[in-house]
C-alpha beads as a LAMMPS data file, in Angstrom:
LAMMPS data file: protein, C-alpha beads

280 atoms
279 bonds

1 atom types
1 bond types

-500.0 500.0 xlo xhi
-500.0 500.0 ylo yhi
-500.0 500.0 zlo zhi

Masses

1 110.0

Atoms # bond

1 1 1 -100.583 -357.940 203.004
2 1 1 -98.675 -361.058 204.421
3 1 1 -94.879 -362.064 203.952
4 1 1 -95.976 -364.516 200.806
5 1 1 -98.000 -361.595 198.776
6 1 1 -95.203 -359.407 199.654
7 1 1 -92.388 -362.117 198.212
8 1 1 -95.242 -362.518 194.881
9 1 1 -95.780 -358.827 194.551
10 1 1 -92.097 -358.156 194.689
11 1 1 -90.764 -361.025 192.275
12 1 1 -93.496 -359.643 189.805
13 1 1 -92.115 -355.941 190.366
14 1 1 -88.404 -357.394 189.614
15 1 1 -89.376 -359.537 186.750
16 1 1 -91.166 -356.758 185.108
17 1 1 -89.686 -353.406 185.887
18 1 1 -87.157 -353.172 182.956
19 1 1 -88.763 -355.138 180.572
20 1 1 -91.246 -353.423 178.244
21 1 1 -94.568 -354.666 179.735
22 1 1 -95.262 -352.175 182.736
23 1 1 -94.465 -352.830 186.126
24 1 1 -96.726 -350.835 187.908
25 1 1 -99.740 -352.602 185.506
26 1 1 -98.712 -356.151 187.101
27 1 1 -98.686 -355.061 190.372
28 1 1 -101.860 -353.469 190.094
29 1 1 -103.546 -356.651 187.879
30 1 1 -101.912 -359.171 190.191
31 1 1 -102.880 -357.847 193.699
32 1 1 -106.532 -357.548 192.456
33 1 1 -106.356 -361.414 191.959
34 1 1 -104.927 -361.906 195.971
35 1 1 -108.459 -362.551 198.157
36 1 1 -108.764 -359.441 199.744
37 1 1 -105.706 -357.401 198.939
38 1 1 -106.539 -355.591 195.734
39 1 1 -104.514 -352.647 194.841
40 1 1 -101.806 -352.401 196.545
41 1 1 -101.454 -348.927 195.911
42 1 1 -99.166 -346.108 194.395
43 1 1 -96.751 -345.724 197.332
44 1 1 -96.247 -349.439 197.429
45 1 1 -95.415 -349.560 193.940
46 1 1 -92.728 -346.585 194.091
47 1 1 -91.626 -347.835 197.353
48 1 1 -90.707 -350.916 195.890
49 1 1 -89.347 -349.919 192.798
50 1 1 -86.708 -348.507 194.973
51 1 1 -85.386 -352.303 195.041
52 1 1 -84.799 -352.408 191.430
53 1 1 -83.036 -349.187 191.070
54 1 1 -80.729 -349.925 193.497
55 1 1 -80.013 -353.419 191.078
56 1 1 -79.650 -350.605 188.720
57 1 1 -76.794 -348.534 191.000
58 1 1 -75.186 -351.872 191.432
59 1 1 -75.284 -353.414 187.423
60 1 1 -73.875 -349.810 186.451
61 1 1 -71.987 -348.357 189.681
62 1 1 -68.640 -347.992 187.336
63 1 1 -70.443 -346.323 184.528
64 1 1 -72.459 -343.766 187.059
65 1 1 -69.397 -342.859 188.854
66 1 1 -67.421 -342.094 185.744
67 1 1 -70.375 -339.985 184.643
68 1 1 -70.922 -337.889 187.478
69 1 1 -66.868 -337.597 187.424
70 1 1 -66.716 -336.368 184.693
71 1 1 -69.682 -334.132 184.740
72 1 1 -67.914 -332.510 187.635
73 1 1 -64.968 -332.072 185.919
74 1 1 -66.546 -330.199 182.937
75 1 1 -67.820 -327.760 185.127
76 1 1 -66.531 -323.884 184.714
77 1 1 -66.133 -323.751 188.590
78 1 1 -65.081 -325.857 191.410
79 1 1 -61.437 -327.887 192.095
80 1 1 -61.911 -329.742 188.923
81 1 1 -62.733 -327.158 186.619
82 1 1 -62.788 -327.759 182.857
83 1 1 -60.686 -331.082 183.633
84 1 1 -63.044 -332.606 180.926
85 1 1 -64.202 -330.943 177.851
86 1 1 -68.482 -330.034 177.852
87 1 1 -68.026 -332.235 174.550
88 1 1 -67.306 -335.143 176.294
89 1 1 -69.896 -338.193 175.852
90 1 1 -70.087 -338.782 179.583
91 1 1 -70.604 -335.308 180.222
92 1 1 -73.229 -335.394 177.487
93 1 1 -75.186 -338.371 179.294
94 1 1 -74.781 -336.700 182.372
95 1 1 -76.916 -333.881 181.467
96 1 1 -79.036 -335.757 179.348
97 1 1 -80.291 -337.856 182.642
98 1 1 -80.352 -334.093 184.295
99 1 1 -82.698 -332.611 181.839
100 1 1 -84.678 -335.824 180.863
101 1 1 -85.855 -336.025 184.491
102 1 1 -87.556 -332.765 184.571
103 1 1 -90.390 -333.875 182.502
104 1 1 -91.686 -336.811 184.888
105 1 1 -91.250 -334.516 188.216
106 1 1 -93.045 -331.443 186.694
107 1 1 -95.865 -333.894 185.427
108 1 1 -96.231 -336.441 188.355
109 1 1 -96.386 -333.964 190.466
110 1 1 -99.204 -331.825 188.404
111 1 1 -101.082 -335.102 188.159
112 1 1 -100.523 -336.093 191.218
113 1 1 -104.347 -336.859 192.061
114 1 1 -105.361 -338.390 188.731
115 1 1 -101.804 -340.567 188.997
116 1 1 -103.424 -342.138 192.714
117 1 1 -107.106 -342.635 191.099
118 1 1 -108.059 -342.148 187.225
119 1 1 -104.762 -343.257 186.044
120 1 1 -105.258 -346.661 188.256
121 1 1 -108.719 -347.715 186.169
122 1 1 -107.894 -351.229 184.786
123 1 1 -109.448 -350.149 181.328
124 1 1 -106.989 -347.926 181.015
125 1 1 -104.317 -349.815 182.128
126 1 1 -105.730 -352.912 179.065
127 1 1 -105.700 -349.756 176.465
128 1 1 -102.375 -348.617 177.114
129 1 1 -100.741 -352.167 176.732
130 1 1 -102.343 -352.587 173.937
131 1 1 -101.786 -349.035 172.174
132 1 1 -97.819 -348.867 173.397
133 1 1 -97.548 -352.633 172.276
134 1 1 -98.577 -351.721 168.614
135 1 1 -95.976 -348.571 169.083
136 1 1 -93.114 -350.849 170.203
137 1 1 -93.820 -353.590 167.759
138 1 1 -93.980 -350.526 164.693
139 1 1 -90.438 -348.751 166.034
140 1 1 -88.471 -351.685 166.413
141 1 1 -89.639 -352.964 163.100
142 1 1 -89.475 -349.967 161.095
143 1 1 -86.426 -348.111 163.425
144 1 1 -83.112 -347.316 161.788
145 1 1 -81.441 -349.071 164.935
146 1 1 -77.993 -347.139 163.970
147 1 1 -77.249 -344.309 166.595
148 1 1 -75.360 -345.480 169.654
149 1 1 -76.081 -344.188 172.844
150 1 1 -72.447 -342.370 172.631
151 1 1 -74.111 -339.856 170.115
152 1 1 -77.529 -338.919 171.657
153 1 1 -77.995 -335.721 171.524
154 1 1 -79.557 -333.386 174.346
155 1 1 -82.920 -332.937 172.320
156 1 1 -83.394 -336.744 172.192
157 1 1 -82.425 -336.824 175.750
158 1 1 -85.210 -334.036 176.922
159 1 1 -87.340 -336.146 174.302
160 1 1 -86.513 -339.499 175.981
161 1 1 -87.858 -337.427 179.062
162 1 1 -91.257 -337.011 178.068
163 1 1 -91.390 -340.875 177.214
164 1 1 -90.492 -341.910 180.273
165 1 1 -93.095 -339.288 182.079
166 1 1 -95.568 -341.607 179.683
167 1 1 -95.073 -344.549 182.249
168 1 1 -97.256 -342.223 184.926
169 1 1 -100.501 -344.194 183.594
170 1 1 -99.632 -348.017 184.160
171 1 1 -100.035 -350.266 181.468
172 1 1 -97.540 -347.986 179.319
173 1 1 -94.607 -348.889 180.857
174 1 1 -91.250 -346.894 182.225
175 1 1 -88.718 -349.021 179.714
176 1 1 -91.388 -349.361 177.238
177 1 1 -92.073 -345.927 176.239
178 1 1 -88.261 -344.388 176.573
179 1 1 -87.259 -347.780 174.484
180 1 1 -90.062 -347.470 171.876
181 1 1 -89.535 -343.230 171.493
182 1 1 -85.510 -344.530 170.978
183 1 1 -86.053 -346.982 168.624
184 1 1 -88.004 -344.052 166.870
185 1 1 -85.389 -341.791 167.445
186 1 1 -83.024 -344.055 165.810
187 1 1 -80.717 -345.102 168.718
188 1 1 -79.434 -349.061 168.113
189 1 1 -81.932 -351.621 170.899
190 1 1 -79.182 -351.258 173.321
191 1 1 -78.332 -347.725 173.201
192 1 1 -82.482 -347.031 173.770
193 1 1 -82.719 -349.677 176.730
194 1 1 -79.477 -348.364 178.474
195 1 1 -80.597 -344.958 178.083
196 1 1 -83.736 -346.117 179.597
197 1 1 -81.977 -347.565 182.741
198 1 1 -79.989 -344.092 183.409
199 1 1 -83.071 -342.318 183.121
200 1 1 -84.485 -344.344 185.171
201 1 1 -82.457 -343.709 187.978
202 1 1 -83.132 -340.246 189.356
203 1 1 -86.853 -340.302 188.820
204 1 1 -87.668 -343.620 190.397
205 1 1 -85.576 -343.442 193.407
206 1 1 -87.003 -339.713 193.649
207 1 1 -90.828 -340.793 193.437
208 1 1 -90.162 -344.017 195.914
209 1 1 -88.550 -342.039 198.465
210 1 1 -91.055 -339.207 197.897
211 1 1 -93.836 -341.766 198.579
212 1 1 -92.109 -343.272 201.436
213 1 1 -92.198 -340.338 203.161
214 1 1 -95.085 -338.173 201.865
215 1 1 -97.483 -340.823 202.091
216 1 1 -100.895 -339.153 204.056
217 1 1 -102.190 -342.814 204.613
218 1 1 -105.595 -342.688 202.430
219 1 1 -104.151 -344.950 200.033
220 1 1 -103.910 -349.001 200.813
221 1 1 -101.750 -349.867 204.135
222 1 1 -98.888 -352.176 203.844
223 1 1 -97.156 -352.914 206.878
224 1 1 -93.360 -352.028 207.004
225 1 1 -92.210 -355.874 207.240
226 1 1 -94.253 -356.710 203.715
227 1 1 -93.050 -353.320 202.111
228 1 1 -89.337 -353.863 203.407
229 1 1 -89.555 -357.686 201.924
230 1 1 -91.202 -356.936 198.306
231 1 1 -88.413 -353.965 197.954
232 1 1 -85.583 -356.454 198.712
233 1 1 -87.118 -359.346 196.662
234 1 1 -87.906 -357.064 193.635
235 1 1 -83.873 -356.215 194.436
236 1 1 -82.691 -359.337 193.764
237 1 1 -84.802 -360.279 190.912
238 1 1 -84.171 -357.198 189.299
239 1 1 -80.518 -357.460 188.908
240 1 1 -81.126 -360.855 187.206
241 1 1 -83.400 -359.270 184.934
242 1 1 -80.794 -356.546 183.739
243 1 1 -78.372 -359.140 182.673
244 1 1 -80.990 -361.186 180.804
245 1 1 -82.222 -358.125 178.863
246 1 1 -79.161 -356.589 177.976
247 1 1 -77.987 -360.075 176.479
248 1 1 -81.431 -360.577 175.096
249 1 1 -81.693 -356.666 173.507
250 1 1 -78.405 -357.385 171.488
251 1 1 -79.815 -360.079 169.198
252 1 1 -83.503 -360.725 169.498
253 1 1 -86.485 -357.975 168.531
254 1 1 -89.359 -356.811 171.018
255 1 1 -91.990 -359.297 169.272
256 1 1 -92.286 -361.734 172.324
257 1 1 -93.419 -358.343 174.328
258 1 1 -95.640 -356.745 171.612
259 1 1 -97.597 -360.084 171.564
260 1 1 -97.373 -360.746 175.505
261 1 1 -98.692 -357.078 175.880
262 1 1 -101.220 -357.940 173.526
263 1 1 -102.227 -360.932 175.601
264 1 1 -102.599 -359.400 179.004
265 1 1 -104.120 -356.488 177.550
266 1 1 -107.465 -359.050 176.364
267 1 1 -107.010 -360.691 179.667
268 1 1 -107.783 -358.072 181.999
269 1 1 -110.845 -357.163 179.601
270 1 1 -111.960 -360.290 180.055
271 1 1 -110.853 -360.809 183.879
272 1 1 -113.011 -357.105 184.375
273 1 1 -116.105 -358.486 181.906
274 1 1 -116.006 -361.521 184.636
275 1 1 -116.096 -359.882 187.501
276 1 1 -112.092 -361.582 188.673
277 1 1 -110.823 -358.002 188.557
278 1 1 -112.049 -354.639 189.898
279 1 1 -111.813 -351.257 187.691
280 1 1 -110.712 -349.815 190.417

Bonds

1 1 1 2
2 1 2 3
3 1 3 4
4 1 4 5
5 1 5 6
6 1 6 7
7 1 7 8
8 1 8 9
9 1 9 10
10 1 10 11
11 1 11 12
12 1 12 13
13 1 13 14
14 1 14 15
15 1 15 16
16 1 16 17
17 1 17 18
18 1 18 19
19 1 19 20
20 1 20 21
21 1 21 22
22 1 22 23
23 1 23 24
24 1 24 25
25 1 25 26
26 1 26 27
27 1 27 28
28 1 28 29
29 1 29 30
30 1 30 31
31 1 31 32
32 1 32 33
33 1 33 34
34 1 34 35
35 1 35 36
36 1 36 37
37 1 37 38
38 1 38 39
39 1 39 40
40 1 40 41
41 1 41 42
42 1 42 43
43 1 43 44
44 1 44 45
45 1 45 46
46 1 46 47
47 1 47 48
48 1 48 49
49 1 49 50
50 1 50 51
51 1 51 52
52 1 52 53
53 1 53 54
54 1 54 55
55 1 55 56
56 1 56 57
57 1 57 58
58 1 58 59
59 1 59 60
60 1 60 61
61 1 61 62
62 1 62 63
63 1 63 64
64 1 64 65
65 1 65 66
66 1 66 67
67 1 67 68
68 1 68 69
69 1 69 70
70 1 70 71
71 1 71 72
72 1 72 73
73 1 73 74
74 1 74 75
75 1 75 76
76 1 76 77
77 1 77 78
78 1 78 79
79 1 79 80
80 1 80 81
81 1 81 82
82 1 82 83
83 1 83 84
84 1 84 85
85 1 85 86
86 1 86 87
87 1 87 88
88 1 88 89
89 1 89 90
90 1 90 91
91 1 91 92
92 1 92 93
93 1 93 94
94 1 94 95
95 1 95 96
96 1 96 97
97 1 97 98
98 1 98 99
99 1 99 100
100 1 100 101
101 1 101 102
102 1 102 103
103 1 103 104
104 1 104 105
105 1 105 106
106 1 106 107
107 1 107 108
108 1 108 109
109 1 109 110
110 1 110 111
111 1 111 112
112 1 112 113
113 1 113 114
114 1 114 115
115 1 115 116
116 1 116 117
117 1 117 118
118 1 118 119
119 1 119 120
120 1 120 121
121 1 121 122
122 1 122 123
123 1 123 124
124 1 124 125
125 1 125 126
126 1 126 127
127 1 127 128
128 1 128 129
129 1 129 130
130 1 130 131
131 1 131 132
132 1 132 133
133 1 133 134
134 1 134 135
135 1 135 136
136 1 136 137
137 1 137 138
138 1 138 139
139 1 139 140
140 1 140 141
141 1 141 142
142 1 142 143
143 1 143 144
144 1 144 145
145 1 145 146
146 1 146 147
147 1 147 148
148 1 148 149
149 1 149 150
150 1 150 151
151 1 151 152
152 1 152 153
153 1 153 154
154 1 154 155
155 1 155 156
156 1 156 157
157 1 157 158
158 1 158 159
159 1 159 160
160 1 160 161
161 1 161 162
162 1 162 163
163 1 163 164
164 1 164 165
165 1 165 166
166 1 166 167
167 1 167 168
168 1 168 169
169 1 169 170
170 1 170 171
171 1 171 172
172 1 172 173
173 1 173 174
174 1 174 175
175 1 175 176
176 1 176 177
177 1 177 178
178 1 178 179
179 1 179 180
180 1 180 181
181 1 181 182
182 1 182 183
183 1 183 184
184 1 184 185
185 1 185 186
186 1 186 187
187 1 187 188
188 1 188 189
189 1 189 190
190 1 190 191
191 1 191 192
192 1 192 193
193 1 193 194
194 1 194 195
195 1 195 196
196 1 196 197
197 1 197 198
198 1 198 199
199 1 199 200
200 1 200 201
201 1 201 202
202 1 202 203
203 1 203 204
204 1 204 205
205 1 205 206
206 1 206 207
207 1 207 208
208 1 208 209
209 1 209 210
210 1 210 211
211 1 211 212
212 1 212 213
213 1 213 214
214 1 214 215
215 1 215 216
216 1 216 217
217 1 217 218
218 1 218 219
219 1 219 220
220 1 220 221
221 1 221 222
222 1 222 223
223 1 223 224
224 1 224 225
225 1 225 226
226 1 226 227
227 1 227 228
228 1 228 229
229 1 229 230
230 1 230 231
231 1 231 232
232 1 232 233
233 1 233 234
234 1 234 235
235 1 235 236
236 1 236 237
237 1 237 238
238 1 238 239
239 1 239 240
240 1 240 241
241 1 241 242
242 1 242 243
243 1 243 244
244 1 244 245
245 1 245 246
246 1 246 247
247 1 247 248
248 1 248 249
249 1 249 250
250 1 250 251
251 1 251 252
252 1 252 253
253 1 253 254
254 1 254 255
255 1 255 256
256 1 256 257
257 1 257 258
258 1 258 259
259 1 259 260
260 1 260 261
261 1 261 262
262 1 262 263
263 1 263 264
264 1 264 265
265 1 265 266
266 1 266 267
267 1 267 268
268 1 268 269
269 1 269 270
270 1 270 271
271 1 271 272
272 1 272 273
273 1 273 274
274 1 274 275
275 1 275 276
276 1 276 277
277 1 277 278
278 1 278 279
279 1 279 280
């Protein structure tokens, strides 16, 4: 991988990592189409998506601190105990991010193996776009859109959990399945993608630095220069991107992604059927 795939690949990881279309299915569908690239591999996408978490730290730094404040304070032990009531929201969302990241550790790491191969086949990457784009497109339509993310409950938070351990198989998406399960849930558009963005947080930065360091070297090599220049470019793209979609998430539906899902999802059949793209 040179400097310009790295700068492409990384734009594309910013661009698409918080919107509902699947960032690790654009990295995967876009380095096949670089002349002998191709996958760019697991670690690199994890690596990477350490760039737009840390957009994420930064957008949100006040809001995390005052959570993790607070959560200390509620605790029945320590300097600051039971400063804050257990029925405090920010407690609440504290251990909702807690709980809702066991379900994507316990799972990526029992599917660790089918996660670096099976998961990766481009059919299944087309299938899920297309399935989760029909799911978005249903539960924003037919969601109650009413609960804020003030209210959400620690079941809906565990349930968020498992959504967001969905986004293992690319082409399903990390934003799109906690946001569509939300929507379902009936959480208001921004309650579900803010909720998605704290969830984010632990499990992402967990797997990237996991894969930075536990990486065996079997899967495709990407010098540290390239991997150090995607992760800051998807950085500063990223934090773009959260403004945009919070603005955009307060007024406008998911349609534009249900179709664009739609879209890529024919394209890489037909990109496959062609020969352009590789299953695997």
């Amino acid at each position: 991988m040179g400097i310009i795939e790295a700068v492409i690949l990384g734009i594309v990881q910013g661009l698409t990592e918080f919107l509902p279309i699947s960032s690790s299915a654009h990295l995967r569908i876009v380095g096949d189409l670089f002349p002998n690239l191709g996958d760019p591999g697991v670690t690199f996408t994890a690596v990477t998506q350490i760039g737009t978490e840390t957009a994420v730290v930064l957008f949100f730094w006040k809001d995390i601190v005052r959570i993790i404040k607070k959560w200390f304070q509620s605790l029945p032990f320590g300097p600051w105990k039971k400063q804050v009531p257990t029925s405090d929201a920010d407690v609440r969302l504290g251990w909702i991010v807690i709980i809702g990241t066991f379900p994507i550790v316990i799972l990526g790491l029992l599917f660790e193996n089918a996660i670096d191969s099976v998961f990766r086949n481009l059919y299944i990457t087309a299938l899920m776009l297309a399935l989760f784009a029909i799911f978005l497109g249903l539960a924003d339509k037919f969601g109650r859109r009413a609960i804020p993310l003030e209210k959400m409950s620690m079941r809906d938070g565990l349930i968020l959990g498992f959504a967001q351990s969905m986004a293992l198989i690319p082409g399903v998406s990390r934003s799109g399945g906690t946001i569509t399960v939300g929507l379902i849930l009936g959480y208001t558009r921004a309650a579900a993608a803010r909720a998605s963005f704290l969830l984010a947080i632990p499990a992402v930065m967990g797997s990237g630095f996991y894969r930075l360091f536990s990486d065996d070297g079997t899967g495709p090599q990407v010098g540290a220069l390239p991997l150090f220049v995607a992760t800051a470019t998807a950085f500063i793209v990223g934090y773009a991107v959260i403004v945009w979609f919070l603005k955009l998430v307060e007024t406008k539906s998911y349609m534009p992604f249900v179709i664009y899902r739609l879209v890529l999802a024919v394209g890489v059949v037909l990109l496959l059927t062609q020969g352009v793209l590789e299953v695997y």
